[in-house]
N, C-alpha and C positions, 0 to 999 in steps of 0.2 A: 517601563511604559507598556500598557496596556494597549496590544492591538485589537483593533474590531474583527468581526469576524470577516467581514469581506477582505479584508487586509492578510490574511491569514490565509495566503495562498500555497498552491501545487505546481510546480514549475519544473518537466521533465524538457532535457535540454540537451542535444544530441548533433553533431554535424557527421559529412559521409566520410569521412577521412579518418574517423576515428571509432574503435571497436567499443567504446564505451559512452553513458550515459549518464547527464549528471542527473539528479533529483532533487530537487529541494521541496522541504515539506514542511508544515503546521501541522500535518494532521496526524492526530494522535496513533489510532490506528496503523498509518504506513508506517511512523514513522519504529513501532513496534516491530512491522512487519521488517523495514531493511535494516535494523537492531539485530534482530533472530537470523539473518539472510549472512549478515555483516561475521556473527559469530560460527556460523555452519559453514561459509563459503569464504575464509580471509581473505585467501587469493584473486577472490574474484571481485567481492564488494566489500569497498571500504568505506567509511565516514571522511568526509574532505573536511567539513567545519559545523558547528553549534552556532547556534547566534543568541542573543542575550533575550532576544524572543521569545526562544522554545523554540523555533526552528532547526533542522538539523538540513544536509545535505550528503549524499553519499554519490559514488561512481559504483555504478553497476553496467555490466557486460550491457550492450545493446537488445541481446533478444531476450532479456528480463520483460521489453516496453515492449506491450500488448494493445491493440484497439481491437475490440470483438464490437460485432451487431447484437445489437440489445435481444435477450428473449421475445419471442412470440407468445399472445396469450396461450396457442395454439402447444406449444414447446414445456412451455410450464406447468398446462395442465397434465397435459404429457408427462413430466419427471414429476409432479408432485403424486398422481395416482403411481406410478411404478417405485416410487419412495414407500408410499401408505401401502401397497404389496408384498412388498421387501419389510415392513417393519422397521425404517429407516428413521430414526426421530435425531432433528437437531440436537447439537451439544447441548450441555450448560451452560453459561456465562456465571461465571465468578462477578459479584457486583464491587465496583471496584470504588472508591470516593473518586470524586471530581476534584480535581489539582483547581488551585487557584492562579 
């Protein structure tokens, strides 16, 4: 079954009593990112379950979950000129197919 996309949620799930964080994801991106976290750090972050989705879920330490204030125009233009100073150029992306 095909979920829509608004269905295809991010659900970071955490109480005070415990040192860990669950995660559960659709998205493709994170779910790379706590893939590569999961093999670098065993001990810390694990895969809890897969869903018939594509969803996965993992536990990760609690100060993994981050909430920052959005950049300012003001900040960006800031680090984009000290980037173009530096000679700093984004990577390349490998274009990857789209899974069905």
């Amino acid at each position: 079954m095909e979920l829509l996309r608004i269905e295809q949620e991010t659900i970071v799930l955490f109480n005070e009593a415990e040192a860990t964080a669950s995660v559960y994801t659709h998205n493709r991106k994170l779910r790379e990112k706590l893939e590569r976290m999961a093999r670098k750090f065993p001990d810390k972050v694990a895969l809890e379950r897969r869903s018939q989705a594509g969803a996965v879920s993992y536990l990760v330490p609690k100060s993994c979950v981050s909430i920052r204030e959005p950049y300012s125009d003001e900040r960006r233009a800031a680090d984009r000129e000290r980037a173009l100073n530096a000679n700093v150029r984004p990577p390349t992306r490998s274009k990857r197919p789209k899974t069905e």
